[in-house]
Biopython code that builds the backbone (N, CA, C, O; Angstrom):
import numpy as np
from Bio.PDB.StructureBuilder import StructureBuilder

atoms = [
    (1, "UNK", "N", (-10.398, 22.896, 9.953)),
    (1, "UNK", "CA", (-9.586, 21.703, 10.030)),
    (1, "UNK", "C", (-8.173, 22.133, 10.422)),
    (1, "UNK", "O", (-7.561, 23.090, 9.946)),
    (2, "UNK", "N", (-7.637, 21.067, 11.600)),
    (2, "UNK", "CA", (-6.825, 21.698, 12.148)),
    (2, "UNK", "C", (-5.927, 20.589, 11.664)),
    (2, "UNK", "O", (-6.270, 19.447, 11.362)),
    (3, "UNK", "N", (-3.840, 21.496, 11.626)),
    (3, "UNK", "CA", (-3.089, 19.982, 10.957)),
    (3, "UNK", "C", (-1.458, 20.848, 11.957)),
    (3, "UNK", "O", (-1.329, 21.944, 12.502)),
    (4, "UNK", "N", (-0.836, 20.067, 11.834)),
    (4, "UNK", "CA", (0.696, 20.517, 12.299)),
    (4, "UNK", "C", (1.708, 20.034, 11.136)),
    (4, "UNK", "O", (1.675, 19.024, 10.434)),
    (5, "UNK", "N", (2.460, 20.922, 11.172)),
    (5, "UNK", "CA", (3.378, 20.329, 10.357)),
    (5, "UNK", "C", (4.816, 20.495, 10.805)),
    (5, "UNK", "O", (5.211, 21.647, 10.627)),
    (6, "UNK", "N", (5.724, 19.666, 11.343)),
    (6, "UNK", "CA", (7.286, 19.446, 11.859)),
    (6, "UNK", "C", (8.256, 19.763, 10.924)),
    (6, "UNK", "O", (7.496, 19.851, 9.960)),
    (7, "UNK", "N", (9.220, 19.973, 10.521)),
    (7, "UNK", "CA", (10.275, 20.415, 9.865)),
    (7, "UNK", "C", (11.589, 20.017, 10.499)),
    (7, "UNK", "O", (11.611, 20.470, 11.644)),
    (8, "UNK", "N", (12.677, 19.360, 10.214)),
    (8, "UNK", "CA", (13.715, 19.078, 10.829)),
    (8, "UNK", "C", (14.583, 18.969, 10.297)),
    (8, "UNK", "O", (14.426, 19.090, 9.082)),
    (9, "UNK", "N", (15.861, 18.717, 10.722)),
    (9, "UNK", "CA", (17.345, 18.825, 9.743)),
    (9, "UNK", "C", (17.129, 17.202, 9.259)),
    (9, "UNK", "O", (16.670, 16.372, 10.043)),
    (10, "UNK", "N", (17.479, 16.898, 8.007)),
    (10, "UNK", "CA", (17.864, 15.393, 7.557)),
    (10, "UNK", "C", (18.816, 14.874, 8.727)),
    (10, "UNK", "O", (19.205, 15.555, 9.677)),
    (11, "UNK", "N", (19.145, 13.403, 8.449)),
    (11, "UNK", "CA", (19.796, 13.013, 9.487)),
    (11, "UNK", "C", (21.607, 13.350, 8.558)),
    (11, "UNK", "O", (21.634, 13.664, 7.368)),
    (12, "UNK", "N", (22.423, 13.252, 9.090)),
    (12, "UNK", "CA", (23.995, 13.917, 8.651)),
    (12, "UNK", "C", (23.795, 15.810, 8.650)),
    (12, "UNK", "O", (24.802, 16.514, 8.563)),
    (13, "UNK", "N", (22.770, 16.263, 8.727)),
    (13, "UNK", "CA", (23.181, 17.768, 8.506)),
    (13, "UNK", "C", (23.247, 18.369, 9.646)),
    (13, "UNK", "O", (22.597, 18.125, 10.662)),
    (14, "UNK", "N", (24.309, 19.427, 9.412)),
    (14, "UNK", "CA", (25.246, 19.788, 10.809)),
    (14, "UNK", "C", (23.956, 20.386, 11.462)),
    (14, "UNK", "O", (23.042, 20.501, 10.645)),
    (15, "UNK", "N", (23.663, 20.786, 12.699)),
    (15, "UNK", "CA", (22.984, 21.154, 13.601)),
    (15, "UNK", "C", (23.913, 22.073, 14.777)),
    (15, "UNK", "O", (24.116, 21.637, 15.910)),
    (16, "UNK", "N", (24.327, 23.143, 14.388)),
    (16, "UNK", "CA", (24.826, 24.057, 15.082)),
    (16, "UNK", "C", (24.234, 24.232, 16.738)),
    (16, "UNK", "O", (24.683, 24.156, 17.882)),
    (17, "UNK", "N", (22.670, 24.571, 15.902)),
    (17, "UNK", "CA", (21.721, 24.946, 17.299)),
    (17, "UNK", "C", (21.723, 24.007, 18.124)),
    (17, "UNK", "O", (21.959, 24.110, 19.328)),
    (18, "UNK", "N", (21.417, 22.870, 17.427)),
    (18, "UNK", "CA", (21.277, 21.587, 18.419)),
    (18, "UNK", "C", (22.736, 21.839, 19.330)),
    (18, "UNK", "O", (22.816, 22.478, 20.379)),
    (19, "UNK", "N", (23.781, 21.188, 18.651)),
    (19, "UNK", "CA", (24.965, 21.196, 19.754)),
    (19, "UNK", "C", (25.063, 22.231, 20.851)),
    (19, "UNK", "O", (25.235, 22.010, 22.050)),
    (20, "UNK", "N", (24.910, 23.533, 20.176)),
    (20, "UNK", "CA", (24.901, 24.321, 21.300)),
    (20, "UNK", "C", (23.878, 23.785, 22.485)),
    (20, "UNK", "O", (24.220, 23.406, 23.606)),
    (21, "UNK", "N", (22.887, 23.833, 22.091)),
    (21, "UNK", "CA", (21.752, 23.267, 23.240)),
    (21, "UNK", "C", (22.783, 22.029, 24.214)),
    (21, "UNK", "O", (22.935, 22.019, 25.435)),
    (22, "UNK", "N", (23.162, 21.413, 23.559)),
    (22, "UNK", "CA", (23.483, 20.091, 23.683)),
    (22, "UNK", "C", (24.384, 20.258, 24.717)),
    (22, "UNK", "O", (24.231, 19.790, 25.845)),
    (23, "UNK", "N", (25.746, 21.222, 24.173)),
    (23, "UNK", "CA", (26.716, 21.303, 25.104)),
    (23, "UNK", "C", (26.124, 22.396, 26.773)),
    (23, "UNK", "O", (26.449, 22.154, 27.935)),
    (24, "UNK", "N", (25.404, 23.307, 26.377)),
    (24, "UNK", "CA", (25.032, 24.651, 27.128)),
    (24, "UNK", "C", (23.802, 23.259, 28.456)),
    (24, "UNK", "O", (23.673, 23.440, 29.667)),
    (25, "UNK", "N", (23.302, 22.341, 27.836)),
    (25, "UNK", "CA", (22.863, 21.211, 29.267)),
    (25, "UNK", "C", (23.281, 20.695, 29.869)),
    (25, "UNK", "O", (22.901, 20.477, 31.019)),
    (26, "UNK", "N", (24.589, 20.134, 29.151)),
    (26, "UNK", "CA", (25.475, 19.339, 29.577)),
    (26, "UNK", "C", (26.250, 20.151, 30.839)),
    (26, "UNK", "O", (26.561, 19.695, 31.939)),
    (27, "UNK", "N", (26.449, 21.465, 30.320)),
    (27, "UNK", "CA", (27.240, 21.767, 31.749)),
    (27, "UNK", "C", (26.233, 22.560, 32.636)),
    (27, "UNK", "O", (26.719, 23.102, 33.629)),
    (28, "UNK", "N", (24.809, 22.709, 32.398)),
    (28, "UNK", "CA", (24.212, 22.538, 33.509)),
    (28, "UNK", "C", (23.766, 21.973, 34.065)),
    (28, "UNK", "O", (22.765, 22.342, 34.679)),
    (29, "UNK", "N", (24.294, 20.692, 34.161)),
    (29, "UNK", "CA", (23.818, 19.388, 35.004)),
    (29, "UNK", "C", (22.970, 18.488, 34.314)),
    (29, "UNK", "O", (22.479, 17.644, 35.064)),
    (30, "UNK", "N", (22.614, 18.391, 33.031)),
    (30, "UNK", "CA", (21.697, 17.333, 32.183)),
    (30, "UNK", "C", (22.760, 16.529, 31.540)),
    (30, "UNK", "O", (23.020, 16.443, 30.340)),
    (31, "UNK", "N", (23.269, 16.016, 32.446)),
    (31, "UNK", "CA", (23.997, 14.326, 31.578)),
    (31, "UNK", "C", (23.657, 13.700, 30.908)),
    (31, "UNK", "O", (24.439, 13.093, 30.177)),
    (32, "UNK", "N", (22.510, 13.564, 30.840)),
    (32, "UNK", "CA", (21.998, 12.364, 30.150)),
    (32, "UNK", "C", (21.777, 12.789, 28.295)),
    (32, "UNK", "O", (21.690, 11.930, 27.418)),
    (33, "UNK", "N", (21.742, 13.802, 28.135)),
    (33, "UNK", "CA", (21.184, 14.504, 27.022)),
    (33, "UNK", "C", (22.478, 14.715, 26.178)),
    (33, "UNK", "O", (23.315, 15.618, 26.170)),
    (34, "UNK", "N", (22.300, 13.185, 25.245)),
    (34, "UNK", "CA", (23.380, 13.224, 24.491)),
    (34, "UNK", "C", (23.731, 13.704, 22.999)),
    (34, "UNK", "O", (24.838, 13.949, 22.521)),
    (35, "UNK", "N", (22.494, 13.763, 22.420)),
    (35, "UNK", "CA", (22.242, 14.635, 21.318)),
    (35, "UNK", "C", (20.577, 15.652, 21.314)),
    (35, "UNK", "O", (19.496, 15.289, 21.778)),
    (36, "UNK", "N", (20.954, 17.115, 20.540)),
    (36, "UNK", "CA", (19.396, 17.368, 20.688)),
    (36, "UNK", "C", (19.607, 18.264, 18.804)),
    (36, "UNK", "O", (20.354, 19.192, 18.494)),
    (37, "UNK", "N", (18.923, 17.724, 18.203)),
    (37, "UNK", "CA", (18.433, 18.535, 17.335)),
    (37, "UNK", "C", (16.928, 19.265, 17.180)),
    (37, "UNK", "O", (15.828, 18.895, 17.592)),
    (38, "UNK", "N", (17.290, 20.340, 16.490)),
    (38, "UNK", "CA", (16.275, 21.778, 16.506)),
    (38, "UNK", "C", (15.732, 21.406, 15.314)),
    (38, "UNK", "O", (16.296, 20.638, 14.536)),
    (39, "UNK", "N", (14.333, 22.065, 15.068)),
    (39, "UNK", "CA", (13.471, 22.089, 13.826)),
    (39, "UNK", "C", (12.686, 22.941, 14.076)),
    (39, "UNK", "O", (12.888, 23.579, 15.109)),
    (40, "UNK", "N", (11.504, 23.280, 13.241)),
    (40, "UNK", "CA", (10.267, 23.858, 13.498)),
    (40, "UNK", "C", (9.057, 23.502, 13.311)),
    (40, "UNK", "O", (8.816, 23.165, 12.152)),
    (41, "UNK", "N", (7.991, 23.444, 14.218)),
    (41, "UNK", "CA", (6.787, 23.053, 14.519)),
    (41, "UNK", "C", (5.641, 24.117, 14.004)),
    (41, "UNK", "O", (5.621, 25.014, 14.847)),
    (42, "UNK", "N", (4.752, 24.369, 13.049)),
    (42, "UNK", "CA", (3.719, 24.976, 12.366)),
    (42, "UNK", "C", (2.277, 24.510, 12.841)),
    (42, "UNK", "O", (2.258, 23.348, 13.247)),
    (43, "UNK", "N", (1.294, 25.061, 12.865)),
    (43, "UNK", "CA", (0.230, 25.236, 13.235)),
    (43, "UNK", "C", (-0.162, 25.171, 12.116)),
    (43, "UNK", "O", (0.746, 25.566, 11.385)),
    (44, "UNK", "N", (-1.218, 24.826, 11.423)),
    (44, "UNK", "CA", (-1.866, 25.240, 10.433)),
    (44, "UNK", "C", (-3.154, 25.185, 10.452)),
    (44, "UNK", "O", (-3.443, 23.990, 10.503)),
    (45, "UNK", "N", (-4.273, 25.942, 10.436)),
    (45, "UNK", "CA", (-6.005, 26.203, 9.875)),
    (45, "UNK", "C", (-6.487, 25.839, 8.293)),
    (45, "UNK", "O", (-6.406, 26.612, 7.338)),
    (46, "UNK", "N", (-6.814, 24.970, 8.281)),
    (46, "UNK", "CA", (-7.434, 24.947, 6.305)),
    (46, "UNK", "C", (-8.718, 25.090, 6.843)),
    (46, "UNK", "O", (-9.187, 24.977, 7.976)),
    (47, "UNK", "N", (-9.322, 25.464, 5.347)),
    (47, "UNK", "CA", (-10.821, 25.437, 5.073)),
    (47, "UNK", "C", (-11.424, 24.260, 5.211)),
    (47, "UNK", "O", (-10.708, 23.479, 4.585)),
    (48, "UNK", "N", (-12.512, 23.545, 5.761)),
    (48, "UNK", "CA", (-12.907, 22.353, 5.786)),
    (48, "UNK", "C", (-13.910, 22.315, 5.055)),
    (48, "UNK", "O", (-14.962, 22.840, 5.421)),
    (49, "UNK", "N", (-13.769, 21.580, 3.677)),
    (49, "UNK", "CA", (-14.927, 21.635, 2.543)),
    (49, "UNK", "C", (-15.157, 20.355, 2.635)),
    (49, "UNK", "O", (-15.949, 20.042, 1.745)),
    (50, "UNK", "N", (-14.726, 19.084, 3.544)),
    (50, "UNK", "CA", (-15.200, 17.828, 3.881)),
    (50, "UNK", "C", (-13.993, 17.294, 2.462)),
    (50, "UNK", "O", (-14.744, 16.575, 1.803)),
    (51, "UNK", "N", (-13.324, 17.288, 2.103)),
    (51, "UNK", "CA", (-12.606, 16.586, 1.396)),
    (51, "UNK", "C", (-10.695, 16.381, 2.075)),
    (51, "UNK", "O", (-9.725, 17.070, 1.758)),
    (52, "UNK", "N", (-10.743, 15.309, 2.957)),
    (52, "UNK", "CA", (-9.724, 15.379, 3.822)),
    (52, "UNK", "C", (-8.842, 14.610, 3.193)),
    (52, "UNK", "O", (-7.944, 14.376, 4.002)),
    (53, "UNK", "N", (-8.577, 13.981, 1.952)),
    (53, "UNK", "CA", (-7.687, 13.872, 0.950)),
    (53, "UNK", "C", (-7.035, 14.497, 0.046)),
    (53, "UNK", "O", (-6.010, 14.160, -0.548)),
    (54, "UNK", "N", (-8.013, 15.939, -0.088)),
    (54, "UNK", "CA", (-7.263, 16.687, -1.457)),
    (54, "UNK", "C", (-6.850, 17.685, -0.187)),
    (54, "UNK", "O", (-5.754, 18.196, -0.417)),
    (55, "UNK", "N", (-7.450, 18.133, 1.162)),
    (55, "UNK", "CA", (-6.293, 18.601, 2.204)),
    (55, "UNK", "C", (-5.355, 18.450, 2.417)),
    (55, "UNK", "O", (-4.436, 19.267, 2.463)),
    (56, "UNK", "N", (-5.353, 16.957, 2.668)),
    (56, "UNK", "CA", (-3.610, 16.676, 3.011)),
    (56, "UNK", "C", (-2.650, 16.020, 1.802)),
    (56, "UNK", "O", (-1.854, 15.087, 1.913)),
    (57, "UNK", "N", (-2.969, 16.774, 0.663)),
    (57, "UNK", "CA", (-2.432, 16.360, -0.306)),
    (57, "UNK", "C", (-2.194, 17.981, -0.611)),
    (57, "UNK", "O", (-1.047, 18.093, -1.043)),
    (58, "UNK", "N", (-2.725, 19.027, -0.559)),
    (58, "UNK", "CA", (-2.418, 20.778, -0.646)),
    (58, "UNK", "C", (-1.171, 20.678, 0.699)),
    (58, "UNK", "O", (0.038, 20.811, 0.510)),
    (59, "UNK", "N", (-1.623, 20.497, 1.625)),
    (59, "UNK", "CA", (-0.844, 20.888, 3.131)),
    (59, "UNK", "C", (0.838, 19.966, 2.837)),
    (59, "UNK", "O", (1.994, 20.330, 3.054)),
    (60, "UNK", "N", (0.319, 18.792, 2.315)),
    (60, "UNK", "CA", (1.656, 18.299, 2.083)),
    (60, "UNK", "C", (2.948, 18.729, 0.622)),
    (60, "UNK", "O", (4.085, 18.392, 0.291)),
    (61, "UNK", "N", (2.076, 19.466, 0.237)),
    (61, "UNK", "CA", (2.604, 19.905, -0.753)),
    (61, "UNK", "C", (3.017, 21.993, -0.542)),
    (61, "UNK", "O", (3.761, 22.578, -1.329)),
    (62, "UNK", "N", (2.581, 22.431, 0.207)),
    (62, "UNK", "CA", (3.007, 23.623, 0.708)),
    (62, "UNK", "C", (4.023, 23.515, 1.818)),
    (62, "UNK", "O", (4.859, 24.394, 2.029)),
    (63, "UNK", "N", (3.901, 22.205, 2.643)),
    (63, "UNK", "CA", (5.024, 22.058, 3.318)),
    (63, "UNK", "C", (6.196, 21.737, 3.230)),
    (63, "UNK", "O", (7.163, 21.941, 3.964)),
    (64, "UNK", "N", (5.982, 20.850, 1.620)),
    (64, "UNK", "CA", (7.088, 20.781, 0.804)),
    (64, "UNK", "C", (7.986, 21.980, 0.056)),
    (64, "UNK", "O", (9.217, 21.998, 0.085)),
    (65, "UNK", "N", (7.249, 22.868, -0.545)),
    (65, "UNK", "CA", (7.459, 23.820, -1.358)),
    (65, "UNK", "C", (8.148, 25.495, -0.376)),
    (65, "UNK", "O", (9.096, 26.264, -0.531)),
    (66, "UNK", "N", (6.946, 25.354, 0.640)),
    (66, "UNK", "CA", (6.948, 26.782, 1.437)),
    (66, "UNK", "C", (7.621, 26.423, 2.572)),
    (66, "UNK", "O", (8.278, 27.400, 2.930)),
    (67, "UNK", "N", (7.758, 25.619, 3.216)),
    (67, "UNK", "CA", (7.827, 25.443, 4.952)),
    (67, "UNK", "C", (9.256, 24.664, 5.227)),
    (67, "UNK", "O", (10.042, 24.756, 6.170)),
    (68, "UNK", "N", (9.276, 24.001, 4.237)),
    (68, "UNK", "CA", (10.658, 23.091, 4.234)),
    (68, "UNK", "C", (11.841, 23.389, 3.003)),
    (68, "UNK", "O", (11.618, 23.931, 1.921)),
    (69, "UNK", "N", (12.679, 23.058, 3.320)),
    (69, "UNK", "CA", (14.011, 22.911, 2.392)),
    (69, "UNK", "C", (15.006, 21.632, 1.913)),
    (69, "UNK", "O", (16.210, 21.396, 2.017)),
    (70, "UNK", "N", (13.581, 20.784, 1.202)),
    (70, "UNK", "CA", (14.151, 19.583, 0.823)),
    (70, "UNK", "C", (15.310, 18.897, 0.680)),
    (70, "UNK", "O", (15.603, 17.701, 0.671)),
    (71, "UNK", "N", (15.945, 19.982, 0.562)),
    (71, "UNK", "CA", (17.783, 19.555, 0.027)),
    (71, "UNK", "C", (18.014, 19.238, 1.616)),
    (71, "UNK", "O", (18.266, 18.043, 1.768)),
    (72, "UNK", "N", (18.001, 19.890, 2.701)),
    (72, "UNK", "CA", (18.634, 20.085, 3.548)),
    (72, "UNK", "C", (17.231, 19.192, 5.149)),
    (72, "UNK", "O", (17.717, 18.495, 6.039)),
    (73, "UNK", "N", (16.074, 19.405, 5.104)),
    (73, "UNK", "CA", (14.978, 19.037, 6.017)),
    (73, "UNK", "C", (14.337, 18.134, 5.298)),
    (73, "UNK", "O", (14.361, 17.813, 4.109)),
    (74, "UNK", "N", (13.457, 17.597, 6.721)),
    (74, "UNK", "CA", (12.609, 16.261, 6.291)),
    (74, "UNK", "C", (11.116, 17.613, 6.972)),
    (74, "UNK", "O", (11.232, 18.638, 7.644)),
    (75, "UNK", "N", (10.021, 17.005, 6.444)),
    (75, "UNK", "CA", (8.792, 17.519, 7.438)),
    (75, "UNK", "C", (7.623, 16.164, 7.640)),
    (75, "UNK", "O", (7.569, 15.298, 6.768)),
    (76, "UNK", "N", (6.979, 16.119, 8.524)),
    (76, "UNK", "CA", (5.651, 15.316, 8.683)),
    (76, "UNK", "C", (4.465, 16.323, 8.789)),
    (76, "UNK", "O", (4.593, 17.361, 9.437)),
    (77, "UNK", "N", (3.632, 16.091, 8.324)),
    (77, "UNK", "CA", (2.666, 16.336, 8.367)),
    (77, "UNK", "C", (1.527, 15.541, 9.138)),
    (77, "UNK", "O", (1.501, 14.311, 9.164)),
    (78, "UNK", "N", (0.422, 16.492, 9.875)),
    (78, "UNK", "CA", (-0.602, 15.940, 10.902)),
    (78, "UNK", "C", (-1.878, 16.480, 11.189)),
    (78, "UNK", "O", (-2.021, 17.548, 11.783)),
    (79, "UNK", "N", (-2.967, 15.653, 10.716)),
    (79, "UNK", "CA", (-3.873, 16.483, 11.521)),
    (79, "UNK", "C", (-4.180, 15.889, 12.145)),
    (79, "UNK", "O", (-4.021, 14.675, 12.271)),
    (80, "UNK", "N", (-5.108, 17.162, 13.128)),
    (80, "UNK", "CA", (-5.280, 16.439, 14.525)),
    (80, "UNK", "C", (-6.591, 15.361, 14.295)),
    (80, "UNK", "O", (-6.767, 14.825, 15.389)),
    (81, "UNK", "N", (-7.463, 14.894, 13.421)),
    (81, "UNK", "CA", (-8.039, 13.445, 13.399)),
    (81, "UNK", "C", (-7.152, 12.626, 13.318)),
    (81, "UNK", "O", (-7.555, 11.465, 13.246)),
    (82, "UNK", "N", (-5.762, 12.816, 13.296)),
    (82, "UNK", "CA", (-5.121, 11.580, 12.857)),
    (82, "UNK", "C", (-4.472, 11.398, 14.202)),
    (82, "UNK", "O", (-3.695, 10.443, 14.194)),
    (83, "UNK", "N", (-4.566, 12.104, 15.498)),
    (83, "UNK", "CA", (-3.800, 11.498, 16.581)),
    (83, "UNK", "C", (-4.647, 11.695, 17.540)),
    (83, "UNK", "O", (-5.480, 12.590, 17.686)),
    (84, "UNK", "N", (-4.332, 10.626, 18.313)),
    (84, "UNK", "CA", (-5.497, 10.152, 19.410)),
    (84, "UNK", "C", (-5.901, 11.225, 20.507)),
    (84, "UNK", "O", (-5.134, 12.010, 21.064)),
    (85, "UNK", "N", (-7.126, 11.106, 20.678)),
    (85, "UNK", "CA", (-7.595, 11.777, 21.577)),
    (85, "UNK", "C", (-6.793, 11.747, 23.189)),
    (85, "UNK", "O", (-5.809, 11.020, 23.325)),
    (86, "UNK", "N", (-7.259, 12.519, 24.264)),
    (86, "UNK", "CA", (-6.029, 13.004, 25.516)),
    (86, "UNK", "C", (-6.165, 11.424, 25.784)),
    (86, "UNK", "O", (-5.366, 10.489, 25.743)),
    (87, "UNK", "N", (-7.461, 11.537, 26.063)),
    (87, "UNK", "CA", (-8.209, 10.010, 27.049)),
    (87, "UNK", "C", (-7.877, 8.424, 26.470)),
    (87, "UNK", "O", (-7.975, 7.421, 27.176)),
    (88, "UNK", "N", (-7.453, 8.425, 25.002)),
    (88, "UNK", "CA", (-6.839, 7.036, 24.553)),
    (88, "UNK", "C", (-5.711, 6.997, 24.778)),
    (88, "UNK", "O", (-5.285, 5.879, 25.067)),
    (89, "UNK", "N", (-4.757, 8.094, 24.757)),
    (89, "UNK", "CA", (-3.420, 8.322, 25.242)),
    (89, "UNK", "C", (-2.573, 7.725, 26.449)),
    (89, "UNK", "O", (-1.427, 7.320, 26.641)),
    (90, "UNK", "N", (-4.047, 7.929, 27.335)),
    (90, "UNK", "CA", (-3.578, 6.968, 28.789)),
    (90, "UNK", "C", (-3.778, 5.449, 28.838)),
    (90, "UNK", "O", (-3.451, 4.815, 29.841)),
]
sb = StructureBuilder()
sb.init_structure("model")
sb.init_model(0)
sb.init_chain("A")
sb.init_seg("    ")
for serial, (resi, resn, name, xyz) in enumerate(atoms, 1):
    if name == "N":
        sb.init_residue(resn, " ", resi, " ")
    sb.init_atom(name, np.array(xyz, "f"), 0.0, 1.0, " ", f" {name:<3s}", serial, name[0])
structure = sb.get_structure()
């Protein structure tokens, strides 16, 4: 069982990386790109014992504990049954 999990700054917390990005486009010709904040994107593999509630109730709770920094990040959590296939997409 496959899941992702996002990590990102809360909204008000400074974003160093981002600005840099932000300013370092701006003067290479990306105008349009008026804010960009940075986070991190996780992969994750669980065991699939057919219980896809007490999964994303472990995964959401290691992403809380291990992966994120509550005070400071938000995270979502995802597995891939939960987002549409390529072909519904279009």
């Amino acid at each position: 069982m496959k899941a992702t999990v996002h990590v990102t700054l809360k909204p008000g917390v400074l974003d160093p990386q981002g600005q840099t990005i932000q300013r370092a486009s701006e003067a290479i010709g990306f105008a349009r790109i008026a804010d960009v904040r940075q986070g991190k994107f996780f992969e994750v593999e669980l065991s699939d014992d057919g219980d896809l509630e007490a999964a994303r109730a472990e995964l959401e709770r290691f992403a809380r504990d291990v992966l994120a920094n509550p005070v400071i990040e938000d995270y979502r959590v995802e597995f891939l049954s939960d987002l549409p296939a390529a072909s519904e997409q279009e």
